[in-house]
C-alpha positions in Angstrom: 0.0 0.0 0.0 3.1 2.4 1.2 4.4 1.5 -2.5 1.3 2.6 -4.5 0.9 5.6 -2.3 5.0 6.6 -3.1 4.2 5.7 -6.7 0.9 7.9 -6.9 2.6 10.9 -5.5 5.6 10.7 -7.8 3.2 10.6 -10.6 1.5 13.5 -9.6 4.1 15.3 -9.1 5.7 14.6 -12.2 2.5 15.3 -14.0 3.0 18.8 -12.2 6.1 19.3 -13.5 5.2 18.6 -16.8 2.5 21.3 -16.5 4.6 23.8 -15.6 7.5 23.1 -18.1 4.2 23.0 -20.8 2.9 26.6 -19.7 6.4 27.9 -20.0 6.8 26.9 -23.3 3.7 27.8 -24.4 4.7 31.2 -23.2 8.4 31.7 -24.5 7.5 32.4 -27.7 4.1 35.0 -28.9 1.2 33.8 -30.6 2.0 34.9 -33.4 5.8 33.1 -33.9 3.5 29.7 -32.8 0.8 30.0 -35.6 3.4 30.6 -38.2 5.3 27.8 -37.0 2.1 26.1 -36.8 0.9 27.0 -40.6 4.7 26.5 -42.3 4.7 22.7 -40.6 1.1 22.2 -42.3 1.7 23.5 -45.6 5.1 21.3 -45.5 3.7 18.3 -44.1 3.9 16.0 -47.0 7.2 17.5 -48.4 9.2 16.3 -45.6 11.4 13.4 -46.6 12.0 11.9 -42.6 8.7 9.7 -41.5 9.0 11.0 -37.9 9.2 14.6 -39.3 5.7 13.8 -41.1 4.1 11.8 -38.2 4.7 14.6 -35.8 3.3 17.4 -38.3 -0.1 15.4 -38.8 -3.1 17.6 -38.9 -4.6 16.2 -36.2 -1.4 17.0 -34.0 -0.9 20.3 -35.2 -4.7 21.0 -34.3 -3.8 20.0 -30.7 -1.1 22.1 -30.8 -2.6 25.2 -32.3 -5.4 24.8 -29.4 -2.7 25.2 -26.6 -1.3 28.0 -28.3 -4.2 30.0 -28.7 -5.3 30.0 -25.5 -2.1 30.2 -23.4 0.0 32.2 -25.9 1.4 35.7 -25.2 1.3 38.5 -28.0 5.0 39.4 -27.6 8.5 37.5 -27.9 12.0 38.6 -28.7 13.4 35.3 -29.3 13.8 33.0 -32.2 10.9 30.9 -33.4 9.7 27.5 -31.9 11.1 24.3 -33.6 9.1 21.1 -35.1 10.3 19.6 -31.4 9.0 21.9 -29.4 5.5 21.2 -31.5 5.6 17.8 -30.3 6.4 18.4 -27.0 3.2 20.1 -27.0 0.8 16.8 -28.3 3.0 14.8 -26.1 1.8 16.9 -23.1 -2.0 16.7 -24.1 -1.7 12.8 -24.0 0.5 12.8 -21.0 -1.7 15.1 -18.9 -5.0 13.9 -19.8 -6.4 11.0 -18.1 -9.8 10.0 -20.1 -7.1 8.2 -22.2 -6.3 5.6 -19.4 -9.6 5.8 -18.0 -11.6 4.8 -20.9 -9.6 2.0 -21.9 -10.2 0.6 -18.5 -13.9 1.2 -19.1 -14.3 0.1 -22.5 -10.9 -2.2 -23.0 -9.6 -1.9 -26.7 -13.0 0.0 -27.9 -11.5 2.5 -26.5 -8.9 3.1 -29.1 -11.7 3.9 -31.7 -13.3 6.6 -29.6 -9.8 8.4 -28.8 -8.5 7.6 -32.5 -11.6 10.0 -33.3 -8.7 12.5 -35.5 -6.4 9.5 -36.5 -7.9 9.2 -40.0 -10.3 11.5 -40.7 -7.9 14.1 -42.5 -7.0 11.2 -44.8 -10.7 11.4 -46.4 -11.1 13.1 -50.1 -11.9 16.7 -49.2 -13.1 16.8 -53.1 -15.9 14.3 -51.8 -16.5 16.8 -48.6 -16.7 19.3 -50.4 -19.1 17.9 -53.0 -21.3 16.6 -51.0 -22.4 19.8 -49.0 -24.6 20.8 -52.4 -26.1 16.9 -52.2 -26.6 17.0 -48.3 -27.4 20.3 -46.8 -29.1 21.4 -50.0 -33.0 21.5 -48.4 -31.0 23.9 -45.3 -30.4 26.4 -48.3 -32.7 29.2 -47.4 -32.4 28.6 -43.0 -28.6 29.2 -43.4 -29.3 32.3 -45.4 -31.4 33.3 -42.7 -28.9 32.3 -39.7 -26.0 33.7 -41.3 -26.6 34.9 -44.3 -24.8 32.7 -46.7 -26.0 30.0 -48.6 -24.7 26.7 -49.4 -22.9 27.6 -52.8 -21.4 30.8 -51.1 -19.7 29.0 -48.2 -18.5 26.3 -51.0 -17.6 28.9 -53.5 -15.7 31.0 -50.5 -14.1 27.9 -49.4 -12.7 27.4 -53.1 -11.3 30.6 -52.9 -9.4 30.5 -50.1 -7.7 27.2 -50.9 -7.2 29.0 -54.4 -5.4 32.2 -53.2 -4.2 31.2 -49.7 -3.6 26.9 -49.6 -2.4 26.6 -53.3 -0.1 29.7 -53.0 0.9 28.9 -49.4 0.7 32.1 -48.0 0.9 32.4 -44.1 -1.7 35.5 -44.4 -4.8 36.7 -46.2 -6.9 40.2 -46.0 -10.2 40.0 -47.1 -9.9 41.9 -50.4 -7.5 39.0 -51.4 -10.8 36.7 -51.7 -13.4 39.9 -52.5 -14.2 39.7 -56.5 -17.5 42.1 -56.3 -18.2 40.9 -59.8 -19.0 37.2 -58.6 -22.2 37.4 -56.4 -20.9 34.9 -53.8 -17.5 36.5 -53.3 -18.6 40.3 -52.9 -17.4 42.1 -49.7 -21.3 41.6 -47.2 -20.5 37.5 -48.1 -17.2 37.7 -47.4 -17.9 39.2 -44.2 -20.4 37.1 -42.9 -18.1 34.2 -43.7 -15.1 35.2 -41.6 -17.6 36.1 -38.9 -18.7 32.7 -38.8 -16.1 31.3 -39.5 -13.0 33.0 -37.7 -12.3 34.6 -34.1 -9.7 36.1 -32.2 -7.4 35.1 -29.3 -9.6 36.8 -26.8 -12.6 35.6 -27.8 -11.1 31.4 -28.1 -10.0 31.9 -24.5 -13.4 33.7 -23.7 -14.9 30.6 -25.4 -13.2 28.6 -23.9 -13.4 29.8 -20.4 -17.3 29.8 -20.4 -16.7 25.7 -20.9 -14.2 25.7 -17.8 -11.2 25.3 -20.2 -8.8 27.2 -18.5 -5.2 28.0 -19.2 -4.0 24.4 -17.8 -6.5 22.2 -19.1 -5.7 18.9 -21.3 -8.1 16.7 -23.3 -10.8 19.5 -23.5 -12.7 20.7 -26.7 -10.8 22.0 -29.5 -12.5 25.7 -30.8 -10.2 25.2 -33.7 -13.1 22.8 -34.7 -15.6 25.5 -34.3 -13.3 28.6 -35.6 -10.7 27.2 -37.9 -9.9 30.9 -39.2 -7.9 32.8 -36.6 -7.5 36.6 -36.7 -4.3 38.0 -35.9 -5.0 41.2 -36.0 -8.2 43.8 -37.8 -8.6 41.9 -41.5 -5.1 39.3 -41.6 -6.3 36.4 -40.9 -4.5 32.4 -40.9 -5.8 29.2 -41.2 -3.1 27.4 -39.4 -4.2 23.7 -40.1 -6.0 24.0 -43.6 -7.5 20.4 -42.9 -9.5 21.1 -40.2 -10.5 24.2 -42.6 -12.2 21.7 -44.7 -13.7 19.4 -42.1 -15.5 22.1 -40.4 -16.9 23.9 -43.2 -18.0 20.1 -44.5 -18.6 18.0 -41.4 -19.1 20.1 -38.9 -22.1 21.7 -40.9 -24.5 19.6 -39.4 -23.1 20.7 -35.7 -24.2 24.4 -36.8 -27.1 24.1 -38.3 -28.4 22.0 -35.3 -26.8 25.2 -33.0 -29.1 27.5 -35.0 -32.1 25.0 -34.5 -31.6 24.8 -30.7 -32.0 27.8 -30.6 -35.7 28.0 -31.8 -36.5 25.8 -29.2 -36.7 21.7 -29.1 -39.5 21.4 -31.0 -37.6 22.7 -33.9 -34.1 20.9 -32.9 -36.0 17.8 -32.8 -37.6 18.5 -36.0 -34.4 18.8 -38.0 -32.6 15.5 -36.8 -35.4 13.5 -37.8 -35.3 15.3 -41.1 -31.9 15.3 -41.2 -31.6 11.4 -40.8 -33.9 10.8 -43.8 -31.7 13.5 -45.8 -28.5 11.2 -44.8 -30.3 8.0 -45.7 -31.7 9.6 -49.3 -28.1 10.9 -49.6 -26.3 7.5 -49.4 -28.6 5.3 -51.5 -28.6 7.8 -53.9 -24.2 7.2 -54.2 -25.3 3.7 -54.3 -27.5 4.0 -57.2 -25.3 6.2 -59.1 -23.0 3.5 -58.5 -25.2 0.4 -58.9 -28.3 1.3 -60.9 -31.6 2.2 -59.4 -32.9 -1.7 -60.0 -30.0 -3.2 -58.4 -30.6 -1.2 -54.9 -33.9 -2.9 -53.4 -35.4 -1.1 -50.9 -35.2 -4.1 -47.9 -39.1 -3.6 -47.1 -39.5 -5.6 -50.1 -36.9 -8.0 -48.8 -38.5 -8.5 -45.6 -41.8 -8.5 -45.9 -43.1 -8.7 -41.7 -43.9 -5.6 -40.9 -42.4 -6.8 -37.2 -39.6 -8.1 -38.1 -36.1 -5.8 -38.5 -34.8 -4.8 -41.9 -32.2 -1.9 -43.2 -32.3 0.6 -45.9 -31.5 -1.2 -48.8 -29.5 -4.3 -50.0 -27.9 -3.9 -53.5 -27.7 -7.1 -55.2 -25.1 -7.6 -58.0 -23.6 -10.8 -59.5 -25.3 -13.2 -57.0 -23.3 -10.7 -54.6 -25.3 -8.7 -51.7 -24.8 -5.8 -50.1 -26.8 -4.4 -47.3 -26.7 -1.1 -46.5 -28.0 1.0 -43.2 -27.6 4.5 -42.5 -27.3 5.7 -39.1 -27.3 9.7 -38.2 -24.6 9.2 -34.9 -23.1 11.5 -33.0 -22.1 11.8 -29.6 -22.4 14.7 -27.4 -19.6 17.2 -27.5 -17.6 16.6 -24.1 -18.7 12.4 -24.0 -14.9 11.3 -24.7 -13.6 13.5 -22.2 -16.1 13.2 -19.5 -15.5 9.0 -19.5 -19.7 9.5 -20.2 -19.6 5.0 -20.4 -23.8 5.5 -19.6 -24.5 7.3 -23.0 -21.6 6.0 -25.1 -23.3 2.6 -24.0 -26.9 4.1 -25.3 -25.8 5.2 -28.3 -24.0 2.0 -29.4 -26.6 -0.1 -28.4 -29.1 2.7 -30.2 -27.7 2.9 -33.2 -24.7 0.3 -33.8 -26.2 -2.6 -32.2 -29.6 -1.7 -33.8 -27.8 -1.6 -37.4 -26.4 -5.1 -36.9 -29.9 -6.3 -35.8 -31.0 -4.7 -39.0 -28.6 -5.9 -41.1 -27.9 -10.1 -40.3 -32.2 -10.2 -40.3 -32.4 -8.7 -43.6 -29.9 -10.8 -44.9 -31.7 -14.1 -43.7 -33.9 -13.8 -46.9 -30.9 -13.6 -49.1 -29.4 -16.4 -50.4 -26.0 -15.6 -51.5 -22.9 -17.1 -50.5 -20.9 -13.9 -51.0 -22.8 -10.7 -48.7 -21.6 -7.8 -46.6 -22.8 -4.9 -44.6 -22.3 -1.5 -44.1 -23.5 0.7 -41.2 -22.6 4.1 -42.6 -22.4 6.7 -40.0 -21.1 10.1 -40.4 -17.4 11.3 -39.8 -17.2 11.2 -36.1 -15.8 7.3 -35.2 -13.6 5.3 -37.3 -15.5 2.1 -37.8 -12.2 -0.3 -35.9 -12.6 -3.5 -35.1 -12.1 -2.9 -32.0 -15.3 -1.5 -30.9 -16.9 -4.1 -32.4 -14.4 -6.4 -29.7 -16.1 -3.9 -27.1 -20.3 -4.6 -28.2 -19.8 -8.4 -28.6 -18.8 -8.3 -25.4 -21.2 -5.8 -23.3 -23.8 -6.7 -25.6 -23.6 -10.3 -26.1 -26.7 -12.0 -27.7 -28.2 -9.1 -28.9 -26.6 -9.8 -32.4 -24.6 -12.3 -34.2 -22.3 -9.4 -35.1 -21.2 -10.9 -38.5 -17.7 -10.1 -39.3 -19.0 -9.4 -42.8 -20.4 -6.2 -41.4 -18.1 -3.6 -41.1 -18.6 0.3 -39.4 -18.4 2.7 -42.4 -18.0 6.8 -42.2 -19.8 8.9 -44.2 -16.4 10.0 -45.9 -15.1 6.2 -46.3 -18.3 5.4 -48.8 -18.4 8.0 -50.7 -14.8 6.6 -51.2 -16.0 3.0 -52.0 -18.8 4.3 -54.2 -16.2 5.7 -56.3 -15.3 2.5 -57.8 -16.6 -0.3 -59.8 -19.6 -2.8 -58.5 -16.6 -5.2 -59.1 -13.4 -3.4 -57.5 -16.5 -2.4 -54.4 -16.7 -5.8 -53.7 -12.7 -6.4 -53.9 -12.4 -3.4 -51.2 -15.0 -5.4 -49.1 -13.0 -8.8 -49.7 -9.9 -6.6 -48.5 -11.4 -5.2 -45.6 -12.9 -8.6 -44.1 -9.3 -10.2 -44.2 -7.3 -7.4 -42.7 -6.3 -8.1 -39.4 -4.0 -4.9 -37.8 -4.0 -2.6 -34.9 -5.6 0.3 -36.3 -8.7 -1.9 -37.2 -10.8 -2.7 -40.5 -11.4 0.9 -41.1 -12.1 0.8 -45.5 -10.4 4.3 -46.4 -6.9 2.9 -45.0 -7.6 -0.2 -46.4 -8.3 1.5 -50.0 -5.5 3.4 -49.5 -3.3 0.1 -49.0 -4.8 -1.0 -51.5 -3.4 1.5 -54.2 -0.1 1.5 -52.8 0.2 -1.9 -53.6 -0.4 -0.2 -57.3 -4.7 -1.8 -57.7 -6.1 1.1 -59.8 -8.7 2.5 -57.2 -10.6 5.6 -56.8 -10.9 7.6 -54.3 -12.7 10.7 -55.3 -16.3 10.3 -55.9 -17.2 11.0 -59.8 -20.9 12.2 -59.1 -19.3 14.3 -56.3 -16.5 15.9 -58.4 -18.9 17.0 -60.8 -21.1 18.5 -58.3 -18.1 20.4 -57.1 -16.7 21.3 -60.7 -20.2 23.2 -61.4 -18.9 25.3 -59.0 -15.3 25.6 -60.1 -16.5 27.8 -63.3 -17.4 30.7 -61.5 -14.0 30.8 -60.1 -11.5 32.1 -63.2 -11.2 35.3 -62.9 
């Protein structure tokens, strides 16, 4: 007992330590020497030749990063600039100082690792398919966002174009707001600019004022990134940086759904409750109609025809093809904001058993009726879990005999599909094939395993072809 009590407070006060060390680094150098540091790593991320040099530049490290940064940062510095090191040092001491890591794998044992891998992947998706499929998905929200915010759908897309044309491609560390003005294109003109960086961007005083009103304080670890919420940062009046462009992309894509349903709360939860039903039916329309683009409408069957008692469970849709089957159920997922960090097992639990659990249910019933030797699954779910086979290791267990869970039914994000719907009915089910036998660490997830796939030179898509044209539409009002 004397031992575990000695070994306690040495952790403590090493954890202490590490904290203080942290805060000082954070404030050696100014705010703005960090976010240049922050933005020259990003826009070099893929040129450097060392593999450590790229692994600790990652988006998803860098957003961590650009978090502490913000909100502990001072404004001025005389000395030189921070190092790629010193960057690390910075992830290393969110891991190291956060305990929901530890803590959730003793809750949830290895399903853990999907929840906390929650960035891991998802800057590997297609932002071409992101970006396309905000016309496709959010298009019924058209005239509510004008309302909220005053832009619409094609001006957020045709702003964010702009900005990866003028800033990303050129990789500037700065932009003014007359460098993506063009008065003569309706959607660029200076009132939507404006209302874009307002929604879009804050200041330092306002992330930590943000922050604050959550209890994020100046030494808090493992707490809500506002780079999700405000990817833009303002420097000073009109010069602005982005300084992860990734998460640029995933906000103005994924995270759409987050503010729209912001906007609803705030009519009340009659009207909240109103959009995510409608919202789940949009989701559902949205992924059968990749399938069918994909497919052909008669070779997606709506399952009610499959299974025909009204009592019994069914999914979506099962597309048949070559004596092959796959079935298909959509699931609008998302956990609460703080759930991860506040170890929230009770409604993590609910909303596997909700929605994943449910899906399998779905799923291995509907598939009773079909015959074929060759079948799989998909529960699509939208970007916020990476479908490992690890938290499928978790619900067998805690919810053992609710579902066979087939190993032929696989966890799919929104992003991965659109992916796999890129390709051929025959290279689809190849991917599948792929998928089923891949046994690794970081789980059955089907973007890395497409991505494997082509390195091992199999001629693959990855952007979506329906998508690509619904983002090339927009493209032509661009060249000027």
């Amino acid at each position: 007992m004397r031992n575990k009590t000695l070994k306690y407070r040495k952790s403590q006060q090493q954890k202490k330590q590490r904290v203080t060390k942290t805060i000082e680094l954070l404030k050696h150098y100014s705010f703005n020497q960090w976010l240049e540091t922050i933005r020259k790593l990003n826009i070099n991320h893929n040129k450097f030749q060392d593999i450590n040099d790229r692994i600790k530049t990652k988006p998803e490290f860098l957003v961590v990063a650009t978090d502490l940064v913000i909100r502990v940062s001072k404004k001025e510095s005389n000395f030189n600039n921070p190092n790629i090191n010193q960057i690390n040092y910075l992830v290393g001491s969110e891991i190291e100082l956060t305990d929901y890591p530890k803590n959730l794998i003793s809750l949830f044992g290895l399903g853990a690792i999907s929840l906390l891998a929650n960035w891991q992947n998802r800057f590997h998706y297609s932002q071409a398919n992101m970006l396309g499929r905000m016309h496709l998905l959010y298009k019924d929200y058209n005239d509510y966002l004008i309302e909220s915010i005053n832009l619409s759908i094609e001006d957020i897309y045709i702003i964010s174009l702009a900005l990866l044309s003028v800033y990303q491609n050129k990789e500037k560390l700065y932009f003014r707001k007359e460098a993506i003005i063009a008065n003569d294109i309706p959607n660029l003109c200076s009132d939507k600019i404006k209302s874009f960086l307002l929604y879009f961007s804050t200041n330092q005083n306002n992330y930590i004022k943000n922050a604050k009103s959550d209890k994020i304080y100046e030494k808090s670890f493992g707490k809500f990134k506002y780079l999700i919420r405000y990817p833009i940062i303002e420097k000073e009046e009109n010069l602005y940086i982005i300084p992860v462009f990734e998460q640029f992309i995933d906000t103005i894509s994924n995270n759409l759904y987050f503010m729209l349903l912001e906007n609803y709360a705030k009519k009340g939860r009659r009207e909240s409750k109103k959009f995510l039903d409608d919202f789940g039916l949009v989701l559902e329309g949205y992924v059968l109609e990749l399938a069918k683009k994909q497919f052909g409408e008669k070779k997606v069957i709506d399952a009610n025809k499959i299974v025909k008692n009204a009592d019994e469970f069914r999914c979506e849709a099962v597309i048949i093809n070559k004596r092959k089957a796959l079935a298909i159920e959509v699931k609008k997922m998302y956990f609460k904001r703080d759930a991860i960090e506040q170890m929230d097992k009770e409604h993590i639990d609910l909303l596997l058993e909700k929605h994943i659990v449910k899906a399998y249910q779905q799923i291995e019933n509907t598939l009773k009726y079909i015959k074929y030797s060759k079948y799989y699954g998909l529960i699509v779910i939208p970007d916020i879990m990476i479908g490992f086979s690890a938290i499928k290791s978790y619900i067998k267990e805690k919810f053992s005999g609710l579902a066979n869970f087939d190993e032929s039914i696989f966890i799919c994000s929104l992003s991965s599909y659109e992916a796999l719907m890129a390709n051929s009915s025959n290279d689809i089910f190849l991917i599948l094939d792929n998928t089923k036998k891949r046994k690794r660490n970081d789980g059955d997830d089907i973007n890395i395993v497409m991505i494997e796939m082509i390195n091992k030179k199999i001629p693959l898509k990855m952007i979506n072809t329906f998508l690509k044209e619904k983002r090339d539409n927009a493209l032509d009002k661009l060249k000027f």
